[in-house]
Biotite code that builds the C-alpha atoms (Angstrom):
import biotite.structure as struc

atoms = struc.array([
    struc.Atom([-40.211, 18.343, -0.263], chain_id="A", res_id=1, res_name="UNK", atom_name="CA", element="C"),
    struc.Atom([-38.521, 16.635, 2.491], chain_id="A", res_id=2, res_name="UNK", atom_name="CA", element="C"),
    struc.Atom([-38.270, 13.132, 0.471], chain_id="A", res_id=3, res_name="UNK", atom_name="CA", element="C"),
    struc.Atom([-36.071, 15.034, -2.289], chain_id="A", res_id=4, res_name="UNK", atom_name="CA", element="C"),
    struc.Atom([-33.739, 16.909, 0.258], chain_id="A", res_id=5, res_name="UNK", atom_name="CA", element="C"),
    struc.Atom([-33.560, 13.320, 2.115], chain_id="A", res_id=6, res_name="UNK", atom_name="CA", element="C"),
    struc.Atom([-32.709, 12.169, -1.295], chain_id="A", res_id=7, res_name="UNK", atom_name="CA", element="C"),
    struc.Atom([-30.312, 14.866, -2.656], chain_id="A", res_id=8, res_name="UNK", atom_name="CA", element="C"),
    struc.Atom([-28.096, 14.188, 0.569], chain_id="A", res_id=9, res_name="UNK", atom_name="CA", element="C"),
    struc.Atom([-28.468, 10.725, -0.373], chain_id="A", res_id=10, res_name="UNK", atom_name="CA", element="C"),
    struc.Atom([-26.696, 11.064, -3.929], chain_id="A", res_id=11, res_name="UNK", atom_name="CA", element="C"),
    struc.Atom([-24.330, 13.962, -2.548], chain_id="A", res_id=12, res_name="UNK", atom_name="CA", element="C"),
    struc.Atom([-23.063, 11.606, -0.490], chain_id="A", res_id=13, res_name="UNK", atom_name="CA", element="C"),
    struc.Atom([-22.742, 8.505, -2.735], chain_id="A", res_id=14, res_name="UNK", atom_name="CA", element="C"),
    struc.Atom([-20.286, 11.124, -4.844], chain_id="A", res_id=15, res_name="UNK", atom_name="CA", element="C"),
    struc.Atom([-18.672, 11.701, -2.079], chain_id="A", res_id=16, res_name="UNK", atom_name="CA", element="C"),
    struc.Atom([-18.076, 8.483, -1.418], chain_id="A", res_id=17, res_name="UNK", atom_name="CA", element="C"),
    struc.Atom([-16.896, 7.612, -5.111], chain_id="A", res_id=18, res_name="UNK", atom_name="CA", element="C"),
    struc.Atom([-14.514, 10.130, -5.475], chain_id="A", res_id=19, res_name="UNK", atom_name="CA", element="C"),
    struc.Atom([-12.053, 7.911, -3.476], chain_id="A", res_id=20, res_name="UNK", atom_name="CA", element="C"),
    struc.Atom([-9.458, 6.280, -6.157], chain_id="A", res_id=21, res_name="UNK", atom_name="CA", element="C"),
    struc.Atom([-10.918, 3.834, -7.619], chain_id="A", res_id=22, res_name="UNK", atom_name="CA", element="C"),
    struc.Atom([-13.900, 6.413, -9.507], chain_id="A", res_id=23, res_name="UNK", atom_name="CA", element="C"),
    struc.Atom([-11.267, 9.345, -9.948], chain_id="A", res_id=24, res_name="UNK", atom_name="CA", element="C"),
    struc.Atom([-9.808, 9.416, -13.673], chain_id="A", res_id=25, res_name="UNK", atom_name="CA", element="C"),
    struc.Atom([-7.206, 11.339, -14.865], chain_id="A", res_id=26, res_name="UNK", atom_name="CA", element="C"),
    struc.Atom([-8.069, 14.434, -16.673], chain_id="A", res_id=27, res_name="UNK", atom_name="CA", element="C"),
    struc.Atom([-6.888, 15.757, -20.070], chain_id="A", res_id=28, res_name="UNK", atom_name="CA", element="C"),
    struc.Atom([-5.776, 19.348, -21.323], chain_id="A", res_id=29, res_name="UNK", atom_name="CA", element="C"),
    struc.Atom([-8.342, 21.664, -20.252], chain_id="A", res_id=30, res_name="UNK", atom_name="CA", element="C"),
    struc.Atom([-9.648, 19.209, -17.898], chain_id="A", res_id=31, res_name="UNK", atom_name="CA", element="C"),
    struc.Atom([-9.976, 19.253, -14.033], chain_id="A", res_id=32, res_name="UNK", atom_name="CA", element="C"),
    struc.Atom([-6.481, 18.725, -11.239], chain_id="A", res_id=33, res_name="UNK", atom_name="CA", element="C"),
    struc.Atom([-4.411, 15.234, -11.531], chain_id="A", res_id=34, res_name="UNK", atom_name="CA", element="C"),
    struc.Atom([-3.345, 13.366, -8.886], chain_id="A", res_id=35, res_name="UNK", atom_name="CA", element="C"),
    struc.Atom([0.122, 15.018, -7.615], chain_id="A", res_id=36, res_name="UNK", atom_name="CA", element="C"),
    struc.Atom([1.239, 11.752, -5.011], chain_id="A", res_id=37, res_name="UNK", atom_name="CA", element="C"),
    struc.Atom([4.632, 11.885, -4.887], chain_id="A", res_id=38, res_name="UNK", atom_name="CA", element="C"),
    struc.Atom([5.694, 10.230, -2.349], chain_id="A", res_id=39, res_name="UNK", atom_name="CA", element="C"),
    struc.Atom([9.478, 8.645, -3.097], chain_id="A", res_id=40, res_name="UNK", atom_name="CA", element="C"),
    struc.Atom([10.833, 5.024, -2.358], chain_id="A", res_id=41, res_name="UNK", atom_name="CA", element="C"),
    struc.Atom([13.607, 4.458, -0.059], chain_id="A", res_id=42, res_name="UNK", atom_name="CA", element="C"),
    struc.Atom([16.971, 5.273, -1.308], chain_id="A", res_id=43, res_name="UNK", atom_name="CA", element="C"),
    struc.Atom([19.084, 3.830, 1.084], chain_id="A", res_id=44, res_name="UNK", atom_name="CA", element="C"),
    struc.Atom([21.327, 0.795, -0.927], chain_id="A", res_id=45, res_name="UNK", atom_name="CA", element="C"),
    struc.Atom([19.341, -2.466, -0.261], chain_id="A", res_id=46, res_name="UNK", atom_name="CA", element="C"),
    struc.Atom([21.777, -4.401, 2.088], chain_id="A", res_id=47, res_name="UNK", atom_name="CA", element="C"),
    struc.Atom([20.212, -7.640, 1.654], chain_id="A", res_id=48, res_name="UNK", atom_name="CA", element="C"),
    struc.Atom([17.742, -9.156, -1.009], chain_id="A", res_id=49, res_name="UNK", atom_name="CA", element="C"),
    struc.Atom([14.557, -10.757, 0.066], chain_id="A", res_id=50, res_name="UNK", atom_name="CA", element="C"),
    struc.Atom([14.928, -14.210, -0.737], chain_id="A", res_id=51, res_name="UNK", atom_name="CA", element="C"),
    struc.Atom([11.618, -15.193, -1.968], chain_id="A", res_id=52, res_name="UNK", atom_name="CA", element="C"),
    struc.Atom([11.330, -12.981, -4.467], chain_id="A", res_id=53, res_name="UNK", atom_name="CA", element="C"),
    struc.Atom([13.565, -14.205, -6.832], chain_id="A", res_id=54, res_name="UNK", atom_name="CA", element="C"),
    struc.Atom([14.316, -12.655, -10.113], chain_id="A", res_id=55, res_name="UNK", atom_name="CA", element="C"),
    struc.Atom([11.352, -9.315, -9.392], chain_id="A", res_id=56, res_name="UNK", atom_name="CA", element="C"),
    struc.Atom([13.094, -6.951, -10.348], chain_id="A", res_id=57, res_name="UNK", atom_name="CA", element="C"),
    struc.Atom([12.318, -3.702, -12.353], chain_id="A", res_id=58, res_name="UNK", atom_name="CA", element="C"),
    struc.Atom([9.745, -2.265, -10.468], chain_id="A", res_id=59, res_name="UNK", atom_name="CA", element="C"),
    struc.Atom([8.946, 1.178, -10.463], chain_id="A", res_id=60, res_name="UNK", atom_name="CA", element="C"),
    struc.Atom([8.498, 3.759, -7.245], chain_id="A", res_id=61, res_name="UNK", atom_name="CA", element="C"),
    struc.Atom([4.389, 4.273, -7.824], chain_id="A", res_id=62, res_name="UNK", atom_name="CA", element="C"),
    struc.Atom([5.040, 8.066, -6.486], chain_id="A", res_id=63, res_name="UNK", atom_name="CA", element="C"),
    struc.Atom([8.115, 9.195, -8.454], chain_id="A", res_id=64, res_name="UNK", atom_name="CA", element="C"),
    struc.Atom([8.123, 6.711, -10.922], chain_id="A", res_id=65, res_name="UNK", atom_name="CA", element="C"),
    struc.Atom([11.811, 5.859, -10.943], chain_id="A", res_id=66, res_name="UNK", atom_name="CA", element="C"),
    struc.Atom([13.314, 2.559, -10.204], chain_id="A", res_id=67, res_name="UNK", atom_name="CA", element="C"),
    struc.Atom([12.526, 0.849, -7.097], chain_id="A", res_id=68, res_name="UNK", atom_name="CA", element="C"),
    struc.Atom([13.904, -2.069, -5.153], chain_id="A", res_id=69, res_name="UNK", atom_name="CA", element="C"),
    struc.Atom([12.700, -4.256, -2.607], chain_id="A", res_id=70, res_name="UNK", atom_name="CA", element="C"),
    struc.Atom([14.894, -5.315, 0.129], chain_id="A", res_id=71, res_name="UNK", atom_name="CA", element="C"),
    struc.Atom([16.338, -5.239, 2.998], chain_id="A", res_id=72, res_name="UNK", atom_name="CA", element="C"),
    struc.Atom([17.904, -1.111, 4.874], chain_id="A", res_id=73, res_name="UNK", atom_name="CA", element="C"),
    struc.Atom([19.390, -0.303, 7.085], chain_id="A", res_id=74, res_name="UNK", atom_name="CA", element="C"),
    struc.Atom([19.077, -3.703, 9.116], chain_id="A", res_id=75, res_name="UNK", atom_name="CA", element="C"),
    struc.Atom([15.253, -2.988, 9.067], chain_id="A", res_id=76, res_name="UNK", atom_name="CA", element="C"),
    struc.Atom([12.754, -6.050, 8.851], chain_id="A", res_id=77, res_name="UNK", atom_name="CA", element="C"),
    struc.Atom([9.829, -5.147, 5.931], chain_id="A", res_id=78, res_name="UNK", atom_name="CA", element="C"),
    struc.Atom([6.546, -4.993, 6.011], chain_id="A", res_id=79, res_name="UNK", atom_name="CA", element="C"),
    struc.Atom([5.040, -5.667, 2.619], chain_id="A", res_id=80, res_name="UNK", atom_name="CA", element="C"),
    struc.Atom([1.228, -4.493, 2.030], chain_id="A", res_id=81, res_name="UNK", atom_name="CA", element="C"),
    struc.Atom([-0.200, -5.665, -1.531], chain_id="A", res_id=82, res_name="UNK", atom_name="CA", element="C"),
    struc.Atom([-2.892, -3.345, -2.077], chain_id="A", res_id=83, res_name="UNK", atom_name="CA", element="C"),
    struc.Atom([-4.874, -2.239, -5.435], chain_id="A", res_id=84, res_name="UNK", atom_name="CA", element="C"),
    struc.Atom([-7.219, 1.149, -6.241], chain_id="A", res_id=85, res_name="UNK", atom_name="CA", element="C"),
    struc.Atom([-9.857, -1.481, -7.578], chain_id="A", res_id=86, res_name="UNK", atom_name="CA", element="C"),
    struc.Atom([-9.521, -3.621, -3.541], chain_id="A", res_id=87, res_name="UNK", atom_name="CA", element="C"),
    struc.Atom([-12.494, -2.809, -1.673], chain_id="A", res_id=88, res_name="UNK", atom_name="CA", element="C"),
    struc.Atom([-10.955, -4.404, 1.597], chain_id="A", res_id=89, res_name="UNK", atom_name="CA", element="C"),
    struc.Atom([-7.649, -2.048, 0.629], chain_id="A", res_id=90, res_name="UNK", atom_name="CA", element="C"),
    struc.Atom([-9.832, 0.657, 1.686], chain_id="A", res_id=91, res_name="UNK", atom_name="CA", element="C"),
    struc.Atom([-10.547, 0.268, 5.463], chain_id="A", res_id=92, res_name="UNK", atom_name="CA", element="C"),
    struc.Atom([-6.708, -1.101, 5.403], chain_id="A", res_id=93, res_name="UNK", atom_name="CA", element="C"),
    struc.Atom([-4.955, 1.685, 4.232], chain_id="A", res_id=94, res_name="UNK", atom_name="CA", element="C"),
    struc.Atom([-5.607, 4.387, 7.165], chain_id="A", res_id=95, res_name="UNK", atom_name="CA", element="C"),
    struc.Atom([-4.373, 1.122, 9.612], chain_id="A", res_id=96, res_name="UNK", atom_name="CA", element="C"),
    struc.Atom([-1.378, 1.071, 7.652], chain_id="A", res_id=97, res_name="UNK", atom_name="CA", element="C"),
    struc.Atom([-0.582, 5.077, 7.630], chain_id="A", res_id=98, res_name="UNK", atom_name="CA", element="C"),
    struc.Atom([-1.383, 4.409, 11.543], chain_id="A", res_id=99, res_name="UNK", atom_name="CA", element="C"),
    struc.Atom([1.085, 1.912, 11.546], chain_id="A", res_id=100, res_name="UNK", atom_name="CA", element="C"),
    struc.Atom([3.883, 3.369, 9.566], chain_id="A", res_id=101, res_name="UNK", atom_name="CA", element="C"),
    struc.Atom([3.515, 6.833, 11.511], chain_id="A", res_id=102, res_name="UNK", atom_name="CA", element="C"),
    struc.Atom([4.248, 4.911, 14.941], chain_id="A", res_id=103, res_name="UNK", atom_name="CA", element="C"),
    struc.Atom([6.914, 2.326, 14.021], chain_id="A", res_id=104, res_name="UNK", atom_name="CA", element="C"),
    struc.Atom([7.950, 3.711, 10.367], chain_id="A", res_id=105, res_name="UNK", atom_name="CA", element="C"),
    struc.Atom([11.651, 3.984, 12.434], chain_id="A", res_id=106, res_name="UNK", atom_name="CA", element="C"),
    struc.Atom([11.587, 0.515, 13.480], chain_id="A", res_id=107, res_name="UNK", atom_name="CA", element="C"),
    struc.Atom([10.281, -1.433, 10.195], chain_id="A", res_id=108, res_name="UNK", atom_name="CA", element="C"),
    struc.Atom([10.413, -0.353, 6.557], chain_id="A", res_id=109, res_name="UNK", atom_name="CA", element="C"),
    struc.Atom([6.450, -0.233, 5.522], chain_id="A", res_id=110, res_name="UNK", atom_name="CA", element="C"),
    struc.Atom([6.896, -0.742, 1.768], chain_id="A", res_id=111, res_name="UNK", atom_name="CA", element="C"),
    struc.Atom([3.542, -0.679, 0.009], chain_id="A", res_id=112, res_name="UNK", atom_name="CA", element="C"),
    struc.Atom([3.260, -3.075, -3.575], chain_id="A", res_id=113, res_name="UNK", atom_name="CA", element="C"),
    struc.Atom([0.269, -1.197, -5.640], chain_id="A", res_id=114, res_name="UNK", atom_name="CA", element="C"),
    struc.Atom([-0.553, -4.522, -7.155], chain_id="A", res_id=115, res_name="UNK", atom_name="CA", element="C"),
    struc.Atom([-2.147, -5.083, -10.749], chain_id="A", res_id=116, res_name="UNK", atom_name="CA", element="C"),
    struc.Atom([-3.722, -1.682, -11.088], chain_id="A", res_id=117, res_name="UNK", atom_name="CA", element="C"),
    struc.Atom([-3.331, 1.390, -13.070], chain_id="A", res_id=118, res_name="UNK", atom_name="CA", element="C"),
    struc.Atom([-0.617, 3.984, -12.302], chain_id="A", res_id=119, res_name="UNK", atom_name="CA", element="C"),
    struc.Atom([-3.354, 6.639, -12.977], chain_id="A", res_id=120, res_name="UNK", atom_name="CA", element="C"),
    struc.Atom([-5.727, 4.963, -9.993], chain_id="A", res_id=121, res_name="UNK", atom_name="CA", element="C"),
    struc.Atom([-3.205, 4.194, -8.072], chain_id="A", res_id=122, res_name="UNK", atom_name="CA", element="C"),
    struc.Atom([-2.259, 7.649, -7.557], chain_id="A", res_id=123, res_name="UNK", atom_name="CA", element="C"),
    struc.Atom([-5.575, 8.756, -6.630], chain_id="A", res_id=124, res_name="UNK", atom_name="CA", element="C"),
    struc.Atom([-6.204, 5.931, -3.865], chain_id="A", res_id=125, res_name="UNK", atom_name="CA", element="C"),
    struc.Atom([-2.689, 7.251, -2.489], chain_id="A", res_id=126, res_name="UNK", atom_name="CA", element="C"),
    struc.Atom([-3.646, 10.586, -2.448], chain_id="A", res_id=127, res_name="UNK", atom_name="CA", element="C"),
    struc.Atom([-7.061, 10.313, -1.267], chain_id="A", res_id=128, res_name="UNK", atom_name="CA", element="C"),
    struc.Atom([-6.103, 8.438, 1.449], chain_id="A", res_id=129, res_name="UNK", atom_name="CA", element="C"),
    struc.Atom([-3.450, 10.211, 2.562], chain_id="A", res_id=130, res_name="UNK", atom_name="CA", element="C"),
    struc.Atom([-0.768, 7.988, 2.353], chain_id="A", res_id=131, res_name="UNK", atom_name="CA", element="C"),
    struc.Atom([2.678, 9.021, 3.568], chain_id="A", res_id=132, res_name="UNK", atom_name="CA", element="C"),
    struc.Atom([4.705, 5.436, 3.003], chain_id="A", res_id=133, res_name="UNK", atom_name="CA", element="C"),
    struc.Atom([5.976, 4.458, -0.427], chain_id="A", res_id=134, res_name="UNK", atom_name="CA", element="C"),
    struc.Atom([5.076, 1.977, -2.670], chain_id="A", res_id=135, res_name="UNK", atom_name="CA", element="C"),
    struc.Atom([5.742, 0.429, -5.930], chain_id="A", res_id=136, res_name="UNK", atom_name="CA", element="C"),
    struc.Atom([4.046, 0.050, -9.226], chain_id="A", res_id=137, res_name="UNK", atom_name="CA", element="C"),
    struc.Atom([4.058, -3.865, -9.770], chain_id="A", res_id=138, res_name="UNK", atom_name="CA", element="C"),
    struc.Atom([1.569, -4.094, -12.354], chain_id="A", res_id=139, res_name="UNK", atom_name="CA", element="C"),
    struc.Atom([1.721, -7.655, -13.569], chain_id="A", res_id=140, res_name="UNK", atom_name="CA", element="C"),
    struc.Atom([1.568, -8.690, -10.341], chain_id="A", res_id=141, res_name="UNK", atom_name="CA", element="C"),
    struc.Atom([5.127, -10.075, -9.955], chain_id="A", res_id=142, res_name="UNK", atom_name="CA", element="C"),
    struc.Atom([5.024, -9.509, -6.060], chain_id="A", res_id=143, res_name="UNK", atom_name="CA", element="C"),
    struc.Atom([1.686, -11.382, -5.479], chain_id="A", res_id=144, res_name="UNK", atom_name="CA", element="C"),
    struc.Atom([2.998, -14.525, -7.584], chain_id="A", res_id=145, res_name="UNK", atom_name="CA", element="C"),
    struc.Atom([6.002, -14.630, -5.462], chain_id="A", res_id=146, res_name="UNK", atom_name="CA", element="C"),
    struc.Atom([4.521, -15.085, -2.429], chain_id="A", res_id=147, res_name="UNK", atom_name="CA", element="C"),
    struc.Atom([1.625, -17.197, -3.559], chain_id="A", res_id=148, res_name="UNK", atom_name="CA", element="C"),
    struc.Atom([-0.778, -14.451, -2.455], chain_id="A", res_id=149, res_name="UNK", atom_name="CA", element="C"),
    struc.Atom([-4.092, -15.492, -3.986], chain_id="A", res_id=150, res_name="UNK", atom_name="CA", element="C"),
    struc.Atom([-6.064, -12.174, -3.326], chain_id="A", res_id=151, res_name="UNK", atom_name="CA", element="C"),
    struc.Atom([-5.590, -8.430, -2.228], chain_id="A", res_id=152, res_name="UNK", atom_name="CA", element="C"),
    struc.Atom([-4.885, -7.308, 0.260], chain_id="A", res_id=153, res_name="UNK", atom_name="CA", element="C"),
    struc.Atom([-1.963, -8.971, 1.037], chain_id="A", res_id=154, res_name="UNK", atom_name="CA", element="C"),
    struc.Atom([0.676, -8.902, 3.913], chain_id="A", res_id=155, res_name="UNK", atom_name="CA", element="C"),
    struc.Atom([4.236, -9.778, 4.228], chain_id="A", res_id=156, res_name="UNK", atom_name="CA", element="C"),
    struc.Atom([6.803, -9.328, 6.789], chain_id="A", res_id=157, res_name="UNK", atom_name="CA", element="C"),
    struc.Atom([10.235, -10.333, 5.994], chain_id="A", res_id=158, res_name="UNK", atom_name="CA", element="C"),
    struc.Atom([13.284, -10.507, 8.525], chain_id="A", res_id=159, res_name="UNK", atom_name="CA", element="C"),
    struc.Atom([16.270, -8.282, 8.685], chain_id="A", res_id=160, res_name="UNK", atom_name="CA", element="C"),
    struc.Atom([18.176, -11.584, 6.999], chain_id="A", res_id=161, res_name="UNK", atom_name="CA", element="C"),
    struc.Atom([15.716, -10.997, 3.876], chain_id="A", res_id=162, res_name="UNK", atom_name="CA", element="C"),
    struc.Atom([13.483, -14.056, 5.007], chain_id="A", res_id=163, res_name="UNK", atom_name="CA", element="C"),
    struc.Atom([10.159, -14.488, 4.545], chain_id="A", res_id=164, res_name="UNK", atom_name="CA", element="C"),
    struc.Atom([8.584, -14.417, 8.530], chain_id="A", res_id=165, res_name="UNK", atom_name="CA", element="C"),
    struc.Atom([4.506, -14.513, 7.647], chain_id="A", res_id=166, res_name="UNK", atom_name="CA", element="C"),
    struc.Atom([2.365, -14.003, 4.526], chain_id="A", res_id=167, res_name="UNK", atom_name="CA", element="C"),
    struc.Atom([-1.096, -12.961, 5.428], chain_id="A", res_id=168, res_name="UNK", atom_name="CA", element="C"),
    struc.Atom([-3.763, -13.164, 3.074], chain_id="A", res_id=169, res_name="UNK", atom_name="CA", element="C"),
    struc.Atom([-7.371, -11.987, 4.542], chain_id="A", res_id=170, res_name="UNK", atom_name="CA", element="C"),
    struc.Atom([-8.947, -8.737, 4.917], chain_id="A", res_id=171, res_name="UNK", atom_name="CA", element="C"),
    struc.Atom([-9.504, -6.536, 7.792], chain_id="A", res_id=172, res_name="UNK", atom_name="CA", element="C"),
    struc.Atom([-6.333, -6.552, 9.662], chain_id="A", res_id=173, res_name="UNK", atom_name="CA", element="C"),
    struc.Atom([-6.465, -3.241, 11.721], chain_id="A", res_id=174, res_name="UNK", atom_name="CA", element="C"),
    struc.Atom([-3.680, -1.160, 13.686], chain_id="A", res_id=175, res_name="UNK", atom_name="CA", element="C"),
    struc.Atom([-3.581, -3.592, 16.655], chain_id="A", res_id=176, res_name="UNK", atom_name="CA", element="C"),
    struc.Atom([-2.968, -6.323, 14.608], chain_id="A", res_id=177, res_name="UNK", atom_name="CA", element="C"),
    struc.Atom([-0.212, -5.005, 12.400], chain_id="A", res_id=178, res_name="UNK", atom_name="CA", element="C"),
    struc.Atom([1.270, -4.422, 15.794], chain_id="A", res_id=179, res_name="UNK", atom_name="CA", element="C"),
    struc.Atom([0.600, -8.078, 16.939], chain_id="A", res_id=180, res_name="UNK", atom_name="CA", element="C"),
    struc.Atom([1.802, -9.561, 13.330], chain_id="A", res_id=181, res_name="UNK", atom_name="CA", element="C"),
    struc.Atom([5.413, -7.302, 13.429], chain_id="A", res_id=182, res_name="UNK", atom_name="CA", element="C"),
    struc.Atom([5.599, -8.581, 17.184], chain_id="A", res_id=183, res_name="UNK", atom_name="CA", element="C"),
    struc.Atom([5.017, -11.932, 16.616], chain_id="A", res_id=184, res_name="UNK", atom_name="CA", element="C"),
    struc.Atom([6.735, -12.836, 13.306], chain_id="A", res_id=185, res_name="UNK", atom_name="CA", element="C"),
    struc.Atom([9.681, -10.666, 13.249], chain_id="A", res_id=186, res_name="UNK", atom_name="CA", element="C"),
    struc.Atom([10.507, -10.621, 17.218], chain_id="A", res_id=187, res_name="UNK", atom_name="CA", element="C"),
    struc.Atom([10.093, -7.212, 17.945], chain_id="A", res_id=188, res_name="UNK", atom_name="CA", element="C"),
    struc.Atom([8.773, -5.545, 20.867], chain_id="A", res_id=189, res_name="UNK", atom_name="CA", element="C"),
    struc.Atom([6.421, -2.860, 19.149], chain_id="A", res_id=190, res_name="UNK", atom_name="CA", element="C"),
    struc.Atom([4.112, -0.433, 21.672], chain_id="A", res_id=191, res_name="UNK", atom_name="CA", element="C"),
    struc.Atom([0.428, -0.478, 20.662], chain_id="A", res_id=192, res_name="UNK", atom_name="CA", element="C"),
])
C-alpha cells in the first residue's frame, strides 16, 4: 500500500511537471482555458535599426500578435534571448531572465525572440512561466539565421548604436551572468 501511494505521487508529479508549455495544447469549443499571455511589445518608435539583422522584418508581438520591431528605444542597448516552448535549457533560463528584466528592465530593453515554435506553445511557456517581458513570434527562425545562432537558447546584446556587442550561444547562463554579459559587452555598470 505504501509502494502505490509512493507511486501515485510519483505520476502526480510527472503531470505536474508536464503541464509547463511545451505538453499544454490549446483547447477547442467546449474544451478546457487557453493560454491568455498578453503581454505587448514596445511601442516606443525604434530610433535606430540593429545592423545585423538585415532585411527581418515582419515579425509579430508573440503576446498581442500585432506587428513588432526590433531595434533600438529610447537610447537603450538590447538584450536579445532566443528561446523556444520545445528548448529544454529555455526552461531553467527563463525565470533568470524575468530576474533580470525586473532589476534592470529600465536600463536595457529585454526583448525575447520565441524562435521556431508554435504560437499556441509559445503562449503557454510564457504564461507558465510567468513572463512579464515581451517577445516576438519569429517562426522561421529569421532571428537565429541572422546571428548565426546554431542552437536555442540564444543571447544577444546589441549597443545603443544598433551594433552587435556579444552573441552567446550555450545553455545555463543564470542571473549573475546576464548581469556580467550586459556589464561587460555593452559598458554598463549593472548592480547584481
Amino acid at each position: 500500500m505504501r509502494r502505490r501511494s509512493a507511486l501515485g505521487a510519483v505520476a502526480v508529479a510527472a503531470l505536474g511537471l508536464s503541464a509547463c508549455g511545451e505538453d499544454r495544447e490549446p483547447t477547442s469549443e467546449g474544451g478546457a482555458e487557453e493560454p491568455t499571455w498578453d503581454v505587448a511589445c514596445p511601442d516606443a518608435p525604434v530610433d535606430t535599426a540593429v545592423a545585423d539583422l538585415g532585411d527581418v522584418t515582419g515579425l509579430t508581438c508573440l503576446g498581442t500578435d500585432e506587428a513588432a520591431e526590433i531595434g533600438i528605444r529610447e537610447g537603450k542597448p538590447l538584450l536579445l534571448s532566443l528561446w523556444a516552448s520545445w528548448c529544454e535549457p529555455c526552461r531553467e533560463e527563463t525565470p533568470e531572465l524575468e530576474k533580470f528584466f525586473q532589476a534592470h528592465g529600465d536600463a536595457v530593453t529585454l526583448l525575447g525572440v520565441d524562435t521556431e515554435d508554435r504560437r499556441d506553445k509559445a503562449l503557454w511557456f510564457a504564461e507558465d512561466f510567468g513572463m512579464t517581458f515581451p517577445s516576438v513570434f519569429d517562426p522561421e527562425g529569421r532571428v537565429r539565421r541572422a546571428f548565426s545562432i546554431v542552437g536555442l537558447p540564444g543571447l544577444v546584446t546589441v549597443n545603443a548604436d544598433g551594433s552587435t556587442a556579444a552573441v552567446v550561444n550555450q545553455p545555463g547562463i543564470d542571473y549573475a551572468g546576464l548581469v556580467d554579459l550586459a556589464n561587460r559587452t555593452l559598458n554598463l555598470e549593472l548592480s547584481p
